[in-house]
N, C-alpha and C positions, 0 to 999 in steps of 0.2 A: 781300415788300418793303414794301409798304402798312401793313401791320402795325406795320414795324418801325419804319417815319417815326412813324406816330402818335403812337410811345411817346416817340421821342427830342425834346427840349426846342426851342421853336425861335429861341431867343434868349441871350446870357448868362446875364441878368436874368431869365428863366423858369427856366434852370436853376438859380440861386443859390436862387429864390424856393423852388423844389421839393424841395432838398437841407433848407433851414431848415424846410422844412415835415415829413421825412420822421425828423429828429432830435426824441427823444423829451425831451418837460423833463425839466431838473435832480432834478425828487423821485419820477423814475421813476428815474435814474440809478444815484442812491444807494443804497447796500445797508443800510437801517435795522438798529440793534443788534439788537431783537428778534428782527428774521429771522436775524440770525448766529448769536445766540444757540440761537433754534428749530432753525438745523440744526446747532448744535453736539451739543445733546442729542438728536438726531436717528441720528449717526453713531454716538456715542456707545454709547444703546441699542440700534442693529444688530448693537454689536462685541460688546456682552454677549450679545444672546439667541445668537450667533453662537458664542460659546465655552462657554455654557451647553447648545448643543446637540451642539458638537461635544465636549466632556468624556465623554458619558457613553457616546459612542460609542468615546473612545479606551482607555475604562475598560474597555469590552465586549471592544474588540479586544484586550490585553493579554493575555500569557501566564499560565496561570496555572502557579507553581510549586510542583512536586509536594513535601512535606513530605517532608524527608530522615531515611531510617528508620538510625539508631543501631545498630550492630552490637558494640558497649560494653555490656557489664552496669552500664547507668548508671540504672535504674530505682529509684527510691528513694535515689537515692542523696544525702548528706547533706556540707554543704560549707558550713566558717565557722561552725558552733556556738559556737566559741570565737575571740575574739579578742583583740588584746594589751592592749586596757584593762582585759578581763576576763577573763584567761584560765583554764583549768582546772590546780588544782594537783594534780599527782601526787606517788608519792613512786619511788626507785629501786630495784625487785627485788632485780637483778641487773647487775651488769657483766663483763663478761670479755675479756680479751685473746686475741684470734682468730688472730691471727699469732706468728710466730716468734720467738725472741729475734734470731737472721740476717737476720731480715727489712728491706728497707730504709725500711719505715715501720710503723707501729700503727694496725690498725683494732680496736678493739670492740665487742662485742653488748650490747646493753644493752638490760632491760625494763621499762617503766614502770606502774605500775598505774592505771586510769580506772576503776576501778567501774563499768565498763560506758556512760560517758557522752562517750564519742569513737567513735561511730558510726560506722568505717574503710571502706575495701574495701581488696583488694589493690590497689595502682597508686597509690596516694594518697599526699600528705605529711601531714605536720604540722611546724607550727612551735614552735622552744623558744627561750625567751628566759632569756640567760643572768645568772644573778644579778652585783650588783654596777652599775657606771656606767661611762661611757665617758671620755676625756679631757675631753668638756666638762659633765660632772658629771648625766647625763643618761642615764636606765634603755638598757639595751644594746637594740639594734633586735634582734627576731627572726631567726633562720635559718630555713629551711624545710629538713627530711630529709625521705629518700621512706623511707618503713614498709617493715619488714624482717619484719613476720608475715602471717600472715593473719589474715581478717576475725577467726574466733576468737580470734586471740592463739598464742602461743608453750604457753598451759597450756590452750588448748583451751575456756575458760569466759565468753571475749568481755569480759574484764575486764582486758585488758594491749595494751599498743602495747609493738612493740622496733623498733629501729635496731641499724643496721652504721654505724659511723663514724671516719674516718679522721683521726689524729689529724696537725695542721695544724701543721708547725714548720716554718721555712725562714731562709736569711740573705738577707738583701736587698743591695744595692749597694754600702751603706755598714758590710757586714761586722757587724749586728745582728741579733742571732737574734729573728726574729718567729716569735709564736705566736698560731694563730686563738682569737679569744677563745670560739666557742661550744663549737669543737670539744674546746679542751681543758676549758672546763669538763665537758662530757659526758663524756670519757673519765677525769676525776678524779673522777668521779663515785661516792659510795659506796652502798652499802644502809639507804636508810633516808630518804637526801638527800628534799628537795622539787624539784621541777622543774614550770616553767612551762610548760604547751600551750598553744598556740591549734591552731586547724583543726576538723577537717582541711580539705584542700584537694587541688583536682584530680579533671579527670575526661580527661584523656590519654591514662592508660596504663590504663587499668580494662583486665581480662579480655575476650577476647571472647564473645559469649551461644553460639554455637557449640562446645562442647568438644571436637570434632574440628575446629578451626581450627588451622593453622598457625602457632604460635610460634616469631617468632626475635627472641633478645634478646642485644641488642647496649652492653655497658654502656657507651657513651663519655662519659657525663657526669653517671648518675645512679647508677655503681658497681651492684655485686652487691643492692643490698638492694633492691628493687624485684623481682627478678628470687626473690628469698628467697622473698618470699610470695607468688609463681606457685607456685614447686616445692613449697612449702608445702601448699598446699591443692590441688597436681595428686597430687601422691605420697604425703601424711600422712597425709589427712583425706576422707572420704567422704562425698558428699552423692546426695539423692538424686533432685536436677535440675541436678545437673550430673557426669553422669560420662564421665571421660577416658578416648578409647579407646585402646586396645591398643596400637595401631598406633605409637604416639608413640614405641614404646619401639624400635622398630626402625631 
């Protein structure tokens, strides 16, 4: 209790005087610019060294992901050679009506010759642009077909692309018969004609590298010719790092 008198003030006027004595001046008060500033750059540099240390750990932590092994004969393989500014000119083999006269549409096979410079596989398109202009006086935009041989061609010597193609007539709403413009110029197409490529293009449908793989092919939107130059080079033609087993035929 002695103690605690000592401490305590023993008058108003001693205490006022004590209280003004124990407030710190004004230019201690103040928080000067450069000090704000000093711990502005202060925080500042903590946040960097702070994400600068914690990056390379989150780098460390990260998964790494395993590169996805391709089960596509997609090795070497060649895509866009030609395009429609400058595409490759062929001329026409071959064309021929595949169907029936009964039949309730017209497809054709048709083969085009590349001297060997449309570099295919099975599974792939190529695009044909059909001569002539459009309504607004303007070269016709490309189609894309999917290749109807294999990699060698139809004659075996790696200097032809064919197609299967269905030829495009229908009446529309207003009771006008529309006709596809590439379709039917391919299917008017005669021996000798020129024809525009680009491509090829695609690596979706390639072959698989296993020749005892499972094939099932299902044509809901790319027709029979796709499916051509499978059987093509499983059944015709003989190779001799890829052969088809037996079993297929069972």
């Amino acid at each position: 209790m002695a103690a605690l008198a000592a401490a305590l003030p023993s008058s108003p006027a001693t205490a006022k005087a004590a209280v003004s004595s124990s407030v710190a001046p004004p230019c201690f008060l103040a928080y000067p610019s450069r000090l704000r500033n000093a711990s502005r750059v202060a925080v500042r540099t903590a946040q960097v060294s702070t994400a600068e240390t914690a990056e390379p750990a989150a780098a460390a932590a990260a998964p790494v992901k395993e590169k996805k092994i391709s089960k596509k004969q997609d090795e070497g393989v060649v895509t866009n050679k030609y395009r429609p500014k400058e595409p490759y000119v062929g001329r026409c083999l071959l064309n021929t009506r595949i169907t029936g006269d009964n039949a309730p549409g017209e497809t054709w096979h048709m083969v085009f010759s590349t001297e060997g410079e449309i570099p295919y596989r099975e599974g792939q398109s190529i695009g044909v642009i059909a001569d002539g202009e459009d309504k607004n006086g303007k070269p016709h935009k490309l189609r894309l077909y999917s290749i109807a041989s294999s990699a060698l061609g139809d004659f075996g010597d790696s200097k032809t692309v064919s197609l299967c193609v269905k030829r495009l007539v229908y009446t529309n709403d207003a009771g006008e018969v529309v006709k596809g413009v590439c379709s039917n110029f391919l299917c008017d197409l005669k021996p000798g004609a020129e024809v525009k490529i680009t491509g090829p293009v695609g690596k979706e449908m390639l072959m698989p590298k296993d020749p005892n793989a499972t094939i099932i092919m299902l044509g809901t939107g790319t027709g029979i010719a796709p499916f051509r130059s499978f059987l093509w080079k499983i059944f015709f033609e003989e190779h001799e790092d890829y052969k088809v087993s037996t079993n297929c035929l069972n």
